[in-house]
C-alpha positions in Angstrom: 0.0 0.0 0.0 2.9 2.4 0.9 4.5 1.7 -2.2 0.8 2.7 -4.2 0.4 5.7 -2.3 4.3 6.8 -3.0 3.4 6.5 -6.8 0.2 8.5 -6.3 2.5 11.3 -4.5 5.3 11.7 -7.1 2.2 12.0 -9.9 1.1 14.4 -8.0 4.0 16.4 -7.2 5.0 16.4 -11.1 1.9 17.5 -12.2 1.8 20.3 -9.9 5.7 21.2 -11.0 4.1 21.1 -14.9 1.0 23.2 -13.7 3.3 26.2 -11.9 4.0 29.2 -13.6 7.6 30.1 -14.5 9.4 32.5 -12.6 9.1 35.7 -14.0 12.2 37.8 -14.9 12.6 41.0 -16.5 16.2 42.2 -17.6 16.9 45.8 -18.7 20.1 45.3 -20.8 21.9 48.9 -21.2 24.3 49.4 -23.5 27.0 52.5 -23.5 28.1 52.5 -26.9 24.6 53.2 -28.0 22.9 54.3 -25.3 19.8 52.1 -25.8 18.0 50.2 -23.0 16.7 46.4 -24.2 14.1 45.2 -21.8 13.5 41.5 -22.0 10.4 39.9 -20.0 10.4 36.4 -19.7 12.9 35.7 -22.2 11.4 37.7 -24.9 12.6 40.9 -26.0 10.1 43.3 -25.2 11.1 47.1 -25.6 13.9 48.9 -26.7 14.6 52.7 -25.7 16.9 55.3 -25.8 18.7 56.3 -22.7 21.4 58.9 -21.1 24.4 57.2 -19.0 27.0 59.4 -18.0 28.2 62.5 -19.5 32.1 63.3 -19.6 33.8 63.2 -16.4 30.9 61.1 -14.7 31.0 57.3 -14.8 27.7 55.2 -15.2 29.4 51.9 -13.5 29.4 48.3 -15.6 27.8 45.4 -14.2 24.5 43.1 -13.3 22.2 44.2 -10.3 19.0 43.8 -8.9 16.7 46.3 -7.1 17.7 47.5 -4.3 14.4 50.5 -3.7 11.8 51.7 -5.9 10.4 54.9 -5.5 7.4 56.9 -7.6 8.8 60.0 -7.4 12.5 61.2 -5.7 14.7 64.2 -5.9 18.3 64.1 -6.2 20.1 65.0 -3.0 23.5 65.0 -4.9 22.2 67.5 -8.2 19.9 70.1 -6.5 17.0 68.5 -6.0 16.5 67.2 -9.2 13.1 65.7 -9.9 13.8 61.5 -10.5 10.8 60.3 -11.3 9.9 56.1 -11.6 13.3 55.5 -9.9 14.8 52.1 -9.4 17.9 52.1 -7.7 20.5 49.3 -8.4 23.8 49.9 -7.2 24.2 52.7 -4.4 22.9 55.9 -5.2 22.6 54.8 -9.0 19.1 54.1 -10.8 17.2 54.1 -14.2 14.4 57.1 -13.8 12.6 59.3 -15.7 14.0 62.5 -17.2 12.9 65.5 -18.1 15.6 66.4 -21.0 14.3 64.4 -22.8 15.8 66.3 -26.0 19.2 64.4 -24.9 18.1 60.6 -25.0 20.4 58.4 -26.6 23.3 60.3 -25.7 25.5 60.7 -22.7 24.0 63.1 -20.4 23.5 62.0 -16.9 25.7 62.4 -13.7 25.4 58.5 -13.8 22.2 57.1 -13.5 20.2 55.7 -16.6 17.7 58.5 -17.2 14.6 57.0 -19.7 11.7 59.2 -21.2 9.5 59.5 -18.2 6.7 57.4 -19.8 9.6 54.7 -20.3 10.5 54.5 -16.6 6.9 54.6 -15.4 6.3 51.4 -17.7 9.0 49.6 -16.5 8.0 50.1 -13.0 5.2 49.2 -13.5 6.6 45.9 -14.5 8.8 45.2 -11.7 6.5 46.5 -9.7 4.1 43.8 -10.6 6.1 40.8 -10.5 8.0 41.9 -7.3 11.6 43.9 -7.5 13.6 39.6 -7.4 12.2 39.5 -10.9 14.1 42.7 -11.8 18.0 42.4 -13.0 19.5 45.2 -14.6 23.1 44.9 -17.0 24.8 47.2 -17.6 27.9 46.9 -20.6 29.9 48.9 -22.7 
């Protein structure tokens, strides 16, 4: 009988591994040289945007993070106050936000951070906000 009901069990637990969802990920993959953003839900490349990284004499670091806070609407304590809306910081007091020079996308212009057409950033809040900030990886190359 044991034997029975440990078949029964291991049906059981493979059809419930078939019927669960796959994890969800979203990866925003930034690139420098041409300051474009590549957001990729589930595998599937979904949008692509222009962005800003950093201007001369600023450094928008290279790497792979995940959330580490996600705000609606901050200012920046470091560039007088300025308005960073849809924020999603990554890696210390870097994020991908909203802008609004948005006459400069695609080229460098930020102290660091990604800056996205507002509308852009809200979206992919959105997102992440959705499927929880561990779905969320950002990467960052040259």
């Amino acid at each position: 009988m044991s034997k029975i009901l440990g078949m029964v069990a291991a049906g059981l637990a493979a059809a419930l591994a078939v019927a669960a969802p796959a994890k969800a990920e979203i990866v925003a993959q930034v690139s420098i040289a041409s300051q474009s953003m590549t957001v990729t839900i589930d595998g599937v490349s979904t949008y692509t945007w222009p962005v800003s990284t950093a201007r001369r004499g600023y450094v928008t670091p290279k790497g792979s993070w995940g959330v580490q806070s996600m705000h609606k609407m901050t200012y920046s304590s470091l560039f007088n106050n300025a308005p960073m809306p849809w924020t999603i910081f990554y890696s210390g007091h870097y994020g991908i936000h909203g802008t609004t020079d948005i006459k400069k996308l695609g080229q460098p212009a930020s102290a660091g951070c990604i800056r996205l057409h507002p509308d852009n950033a809200r979206t992919l809040f959105e997102m992440v906000q959705e499927r929880g900030p561990k779905s969320f990886k950002v990467v960052v190359d040259g």
